[in-house]
Residue, then its C-alpha position, 0 to 999 in steps of 0.5 A: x849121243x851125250x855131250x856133258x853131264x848133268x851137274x846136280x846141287x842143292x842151294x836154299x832147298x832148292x834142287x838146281x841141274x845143269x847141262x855142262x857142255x865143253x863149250x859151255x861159256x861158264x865155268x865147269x865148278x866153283x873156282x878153287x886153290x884147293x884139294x878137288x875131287x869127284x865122287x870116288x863111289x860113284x861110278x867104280x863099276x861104269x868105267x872101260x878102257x879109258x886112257x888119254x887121247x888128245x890134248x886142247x884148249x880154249x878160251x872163255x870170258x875170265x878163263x881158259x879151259x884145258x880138255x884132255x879127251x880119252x877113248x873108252x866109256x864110262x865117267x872115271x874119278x879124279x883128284x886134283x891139287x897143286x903140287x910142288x914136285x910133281x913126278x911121273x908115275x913110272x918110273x918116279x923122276x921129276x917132271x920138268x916144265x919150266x913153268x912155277x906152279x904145277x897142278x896134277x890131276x889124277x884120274x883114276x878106274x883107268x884102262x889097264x895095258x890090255x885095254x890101251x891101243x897104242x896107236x891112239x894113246x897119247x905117249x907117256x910123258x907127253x909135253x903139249x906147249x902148243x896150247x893157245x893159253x894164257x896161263x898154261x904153259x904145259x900139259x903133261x900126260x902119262x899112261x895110266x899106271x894101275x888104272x890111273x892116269x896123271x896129269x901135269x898142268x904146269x902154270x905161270x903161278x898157282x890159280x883158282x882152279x875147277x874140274x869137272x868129267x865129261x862123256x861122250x866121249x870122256x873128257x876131263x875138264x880143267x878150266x884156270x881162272x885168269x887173273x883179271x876175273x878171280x874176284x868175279x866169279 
């Protein structure tokens, strides 16, 4: 069983590949405030039933890492940036975190509603505060809407971010960087 993904690049005509486990002491990507996503031609025929079930985090050397597991198979795609109205997907009100920066994460070639079982997704517009962060005050999921899932990271300010997709199972990776190593990664 694999637990990660192969990250492949290309630096000084050189090809390097690395092994990115969840665990994993170093960050998932290059840390950005930017518009992030994958790949969107990569795996569009790979993916089945992929929706959210479960929420955690841990904490690493200069960032913490948020991981929002899913059932299903397959490497979905996503597209992350930081917003400032975030809304839920169905039926459009406004998400409320209380935090003042908000970073949504739209994974898409999600499950449709004949492929969700209900009793191990996550419920819509669930707010998980519980997380042992420093910087992540609330994670928001949806159920995917159109075979897409969005998430609401709510932050205490807008962070240098990265976002990688795990398998095995399927895992959407968000690591924040904290404030006191922004300069040394």
């Amino acid at each position: 069983m694999t637990t990660g993904i192969l990250l492949a690049g290309c630096g000084n005509d050189e090809e390097t590949t690395r092994q990115i486990e969840e665990t994993d002491t170093q960050p998932v990507g290059e840390f950005s405030t930017d518009r992030q996503a994958s790949d969107w031609q990569l795996f569009l025929d790979e993916t089945q039933g992929i929706y959210p079930t479960e929420i955690r985090s841990t904490h690493q050397e200069g960032f913490e890492r948020i991981i929002i597991e899913h059932a299903g198979s397959g490497p979905p795609t996503y597209t992350a940036q930081y917003t400032d109205d975030p809304v839920n997907p169905a039926p459009g009100l406004p998400v409320v975190t209380g935090d003042q920066a908000h970073l949504e994460v739209l994974v898409s070639n999600t499950a449709t509603r004949d492929e969700i079982d209900e009793d191990q997704m996550l419920e819509h517009n669930t707010q998980i505060t519980d997380l042992d962060t420093e910087a992540t005050g609330t994670v928001v999921s949806f159920v995917p809407v159109q075979e897409t899932s969005t998430y609401v990271l709510g932050l205490d300010e807008e962070r240098p971010y990265a976002v990688a997709i795990l398998e095995d199972p399927v895992r959407v990776v968000i690591d924040i960087q904290l404030a006191e190593h922004q300069e040394s990664w």
